[in-house]
BAZA-473744 format. One record per atom (N, C-alpha, C, O): y, z, x; residue in three letters. Coordinates in steps of 0.2 Angstrom, whole numbers, padded with zeros to 4 digits, always signed. Atoms other than C-alpha are relative to their C-alpha. Layout:
N
YZXALA/...
% end
This chain:
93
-0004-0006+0001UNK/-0357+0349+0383UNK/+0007-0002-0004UNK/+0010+0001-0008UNK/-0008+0003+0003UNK/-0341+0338+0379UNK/-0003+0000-0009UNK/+0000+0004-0013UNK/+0002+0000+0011UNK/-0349+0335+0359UNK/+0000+0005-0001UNK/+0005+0007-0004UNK/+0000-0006+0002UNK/-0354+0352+0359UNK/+0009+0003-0002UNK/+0011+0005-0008UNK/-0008-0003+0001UNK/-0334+0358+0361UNK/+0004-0003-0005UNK/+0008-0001-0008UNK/-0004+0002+0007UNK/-0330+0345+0348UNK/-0002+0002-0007UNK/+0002+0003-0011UNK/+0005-0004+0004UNK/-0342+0351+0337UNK/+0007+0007-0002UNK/+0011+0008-0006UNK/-0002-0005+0001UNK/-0335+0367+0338UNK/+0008+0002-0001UNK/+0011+0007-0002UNK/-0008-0001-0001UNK/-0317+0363+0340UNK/+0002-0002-0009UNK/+0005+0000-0014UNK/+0001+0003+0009UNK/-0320+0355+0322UNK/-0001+0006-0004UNK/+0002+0007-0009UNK/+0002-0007+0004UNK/-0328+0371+0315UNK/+0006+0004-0001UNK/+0008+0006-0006UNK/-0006-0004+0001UNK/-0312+0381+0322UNK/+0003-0003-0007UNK/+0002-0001-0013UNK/-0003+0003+0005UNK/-0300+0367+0313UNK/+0000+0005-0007UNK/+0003+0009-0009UNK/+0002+0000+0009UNK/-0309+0368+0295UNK/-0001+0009+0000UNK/-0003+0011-0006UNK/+0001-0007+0000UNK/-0311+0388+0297UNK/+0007+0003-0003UNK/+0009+0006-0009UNK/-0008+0001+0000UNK/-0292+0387+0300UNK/+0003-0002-0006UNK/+0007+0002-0009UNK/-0004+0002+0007UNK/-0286+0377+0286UNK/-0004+0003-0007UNK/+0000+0003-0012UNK/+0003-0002+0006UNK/-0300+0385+0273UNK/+0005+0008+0000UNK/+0006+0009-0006UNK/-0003-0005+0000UNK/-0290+0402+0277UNK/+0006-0001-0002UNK/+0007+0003-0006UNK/-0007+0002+0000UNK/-0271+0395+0277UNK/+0003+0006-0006UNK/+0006+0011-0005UNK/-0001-0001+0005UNK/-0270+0400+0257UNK/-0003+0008-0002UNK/+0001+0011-0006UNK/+0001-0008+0001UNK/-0278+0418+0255UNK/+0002+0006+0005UNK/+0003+0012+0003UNK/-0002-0005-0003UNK/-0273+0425+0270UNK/+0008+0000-0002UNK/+0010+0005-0003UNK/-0006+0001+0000UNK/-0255+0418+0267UNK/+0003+0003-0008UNK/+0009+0003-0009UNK/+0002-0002+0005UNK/-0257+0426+0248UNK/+0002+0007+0000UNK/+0007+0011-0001UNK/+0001-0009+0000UNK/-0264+0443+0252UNK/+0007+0002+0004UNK/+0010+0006+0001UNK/-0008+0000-0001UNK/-0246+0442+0265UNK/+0003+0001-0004UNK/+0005+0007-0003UNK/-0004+0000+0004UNK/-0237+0440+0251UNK/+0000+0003-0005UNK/+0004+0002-0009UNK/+0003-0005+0006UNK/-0244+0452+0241UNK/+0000-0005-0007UNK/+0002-0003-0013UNK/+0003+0006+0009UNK/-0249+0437+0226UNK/-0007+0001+0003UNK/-0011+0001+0008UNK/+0008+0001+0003UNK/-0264+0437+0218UNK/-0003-0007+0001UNK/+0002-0012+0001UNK/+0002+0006-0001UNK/-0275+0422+0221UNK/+0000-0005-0007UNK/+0000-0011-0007UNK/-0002+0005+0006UNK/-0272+0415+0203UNK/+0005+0000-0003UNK/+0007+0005-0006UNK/-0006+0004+0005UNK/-0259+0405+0195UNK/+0007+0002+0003UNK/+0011+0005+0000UNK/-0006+0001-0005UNK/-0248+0404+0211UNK/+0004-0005-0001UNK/+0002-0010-0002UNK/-0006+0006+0001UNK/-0232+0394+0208UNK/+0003-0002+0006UNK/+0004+0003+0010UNK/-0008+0000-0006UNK/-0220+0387+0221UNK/+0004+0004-0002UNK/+0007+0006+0003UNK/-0007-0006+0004UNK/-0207+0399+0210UNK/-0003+0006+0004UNK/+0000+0009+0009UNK/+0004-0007-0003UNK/-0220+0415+0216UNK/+0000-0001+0006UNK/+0002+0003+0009UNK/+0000-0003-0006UNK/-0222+0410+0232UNK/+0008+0000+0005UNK/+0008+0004+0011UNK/-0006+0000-0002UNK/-0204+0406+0236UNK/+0003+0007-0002UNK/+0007+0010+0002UNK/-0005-0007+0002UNK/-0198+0422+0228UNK/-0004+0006+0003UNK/-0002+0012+0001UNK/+0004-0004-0001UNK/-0211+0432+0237UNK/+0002-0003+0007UNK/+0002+0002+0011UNK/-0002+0001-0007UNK/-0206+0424+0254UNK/+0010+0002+0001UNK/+0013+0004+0007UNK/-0007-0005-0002UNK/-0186+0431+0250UNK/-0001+0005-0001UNK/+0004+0008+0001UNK/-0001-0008+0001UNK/-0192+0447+0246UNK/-0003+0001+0008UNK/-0005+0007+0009UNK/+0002-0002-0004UNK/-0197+0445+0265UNK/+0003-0003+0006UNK/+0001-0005+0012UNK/-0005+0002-0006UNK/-0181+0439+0273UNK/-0003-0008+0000UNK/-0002-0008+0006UNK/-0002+0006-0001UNK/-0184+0419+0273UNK/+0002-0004-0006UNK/+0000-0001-0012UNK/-0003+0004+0005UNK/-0177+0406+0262UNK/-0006-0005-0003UNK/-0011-0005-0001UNK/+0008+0001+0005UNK/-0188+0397+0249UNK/-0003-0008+0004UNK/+0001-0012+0006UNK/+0001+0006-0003UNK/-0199+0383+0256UNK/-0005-0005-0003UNK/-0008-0009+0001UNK/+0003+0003+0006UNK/-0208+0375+0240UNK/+0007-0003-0002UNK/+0012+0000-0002UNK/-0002+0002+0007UNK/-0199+0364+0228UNK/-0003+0001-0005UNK/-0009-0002-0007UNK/+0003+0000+0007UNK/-0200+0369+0213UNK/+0001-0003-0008UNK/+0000-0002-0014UNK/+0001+0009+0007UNK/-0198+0352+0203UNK/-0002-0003+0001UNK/-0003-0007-0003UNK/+0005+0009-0002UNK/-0209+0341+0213UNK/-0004+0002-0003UNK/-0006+0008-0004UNK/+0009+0000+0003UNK/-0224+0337+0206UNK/-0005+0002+0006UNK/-0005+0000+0012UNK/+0007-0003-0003UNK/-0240+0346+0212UNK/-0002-0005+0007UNK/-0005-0011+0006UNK/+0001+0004-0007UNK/-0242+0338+0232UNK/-0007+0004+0001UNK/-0009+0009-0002UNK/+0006-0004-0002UNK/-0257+0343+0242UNK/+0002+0007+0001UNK/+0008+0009+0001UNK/+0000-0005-0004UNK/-0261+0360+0249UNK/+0005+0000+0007UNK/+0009+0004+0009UNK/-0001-0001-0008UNK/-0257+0355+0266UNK/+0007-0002+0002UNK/+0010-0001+0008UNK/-0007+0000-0002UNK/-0240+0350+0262UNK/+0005+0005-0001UNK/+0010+0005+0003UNK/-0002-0007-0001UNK/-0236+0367+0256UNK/-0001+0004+0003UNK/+0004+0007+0004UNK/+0001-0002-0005UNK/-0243+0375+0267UNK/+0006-0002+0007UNK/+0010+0002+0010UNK/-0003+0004-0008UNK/-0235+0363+0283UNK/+0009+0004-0002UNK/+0014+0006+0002UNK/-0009-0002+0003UNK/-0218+0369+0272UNK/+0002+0006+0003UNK/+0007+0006+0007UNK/+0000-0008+0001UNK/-0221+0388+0272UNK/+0000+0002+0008UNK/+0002+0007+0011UNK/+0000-0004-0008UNK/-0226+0389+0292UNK/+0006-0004+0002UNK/+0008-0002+0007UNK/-0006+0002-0006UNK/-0211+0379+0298UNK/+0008+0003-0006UNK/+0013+0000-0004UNK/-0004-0005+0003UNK/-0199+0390+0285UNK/-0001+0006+0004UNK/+0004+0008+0007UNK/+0000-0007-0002UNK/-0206+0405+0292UNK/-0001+0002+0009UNK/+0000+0007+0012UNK/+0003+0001-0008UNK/-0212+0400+0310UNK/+0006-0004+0002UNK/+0010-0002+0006UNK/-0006+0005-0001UNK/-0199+0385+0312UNK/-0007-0006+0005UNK/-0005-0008+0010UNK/+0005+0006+0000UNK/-0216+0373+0314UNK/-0003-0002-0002UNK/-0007-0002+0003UNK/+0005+0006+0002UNK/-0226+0362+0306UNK/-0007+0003+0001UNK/-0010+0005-0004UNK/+0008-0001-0003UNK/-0243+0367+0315UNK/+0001+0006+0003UNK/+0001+0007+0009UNK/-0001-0007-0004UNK/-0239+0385+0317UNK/-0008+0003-0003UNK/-0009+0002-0009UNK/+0004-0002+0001UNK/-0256+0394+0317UNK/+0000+0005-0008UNK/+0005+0008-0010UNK/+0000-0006+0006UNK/-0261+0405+0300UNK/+0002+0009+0006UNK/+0006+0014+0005UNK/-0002-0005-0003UNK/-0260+0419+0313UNK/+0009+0000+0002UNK/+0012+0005+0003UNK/-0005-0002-0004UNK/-0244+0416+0319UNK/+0004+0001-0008UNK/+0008+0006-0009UNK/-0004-0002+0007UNK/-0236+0415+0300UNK/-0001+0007-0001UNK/+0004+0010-0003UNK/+0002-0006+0002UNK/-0246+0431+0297UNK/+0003+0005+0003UNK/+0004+0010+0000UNK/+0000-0004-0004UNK/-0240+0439+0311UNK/+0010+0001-0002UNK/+0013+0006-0002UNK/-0008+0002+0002UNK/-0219+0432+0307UNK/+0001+0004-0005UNK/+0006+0007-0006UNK/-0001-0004+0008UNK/-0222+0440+0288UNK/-0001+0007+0001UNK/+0002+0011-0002UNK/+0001-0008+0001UNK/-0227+0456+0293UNK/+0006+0004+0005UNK/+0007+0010+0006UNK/-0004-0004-0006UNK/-0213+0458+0307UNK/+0007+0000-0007UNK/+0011+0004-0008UNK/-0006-0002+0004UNK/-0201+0455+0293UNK/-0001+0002-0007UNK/+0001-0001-0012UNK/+0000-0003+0007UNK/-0209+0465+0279UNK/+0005+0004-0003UNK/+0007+0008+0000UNK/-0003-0004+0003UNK/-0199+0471+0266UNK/+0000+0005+0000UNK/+0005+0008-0003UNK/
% end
């Protein structure tokens, strides 16, 4: 039973991380293509937070933008996509 829960705790995870960037998108009213750090920062002040991309570094993973964007907006590192989701919509513009 214990494997099965890992099993499954692992599906959560990757469920989790494959969502992070369209849910965090449609949020932000951005389109899925040719998102910038410039776009998403300027679309997280039109919703009351300050910008959580650089937009001079060079291209890092996903997951370090993301980790940026939920603890700007959450004030965490491993803040769930629900819980950013839920922070954007309480200070929609």
């Amino acid at each position: 039973m214990n494997q099965m829960n890992d099993i499954l705790k692992a599906f959560d995870e990757a469920l989790e991380a494959s969502s992070r960037w369209p849910r965090l998108l449609k949020a932000l009213d951005l389109g899925p293509t040719n998102v910038t750090p410039h776009l998403v920062n300027e679309a997280l002040k039109r919703h009351g937070f300050a910008k959580a991309l650089d937009e001079g570094a060079a291209p890092g993973s996903s997951d370090d933008a993301w980790f940026a964007v939920a603890e700007r907006v959450v004030g965490r590192r491993d803040a769930s996509v629900d819980e950013v989701i839920a922070r954007l919509r309480v200070q929609r513009p």
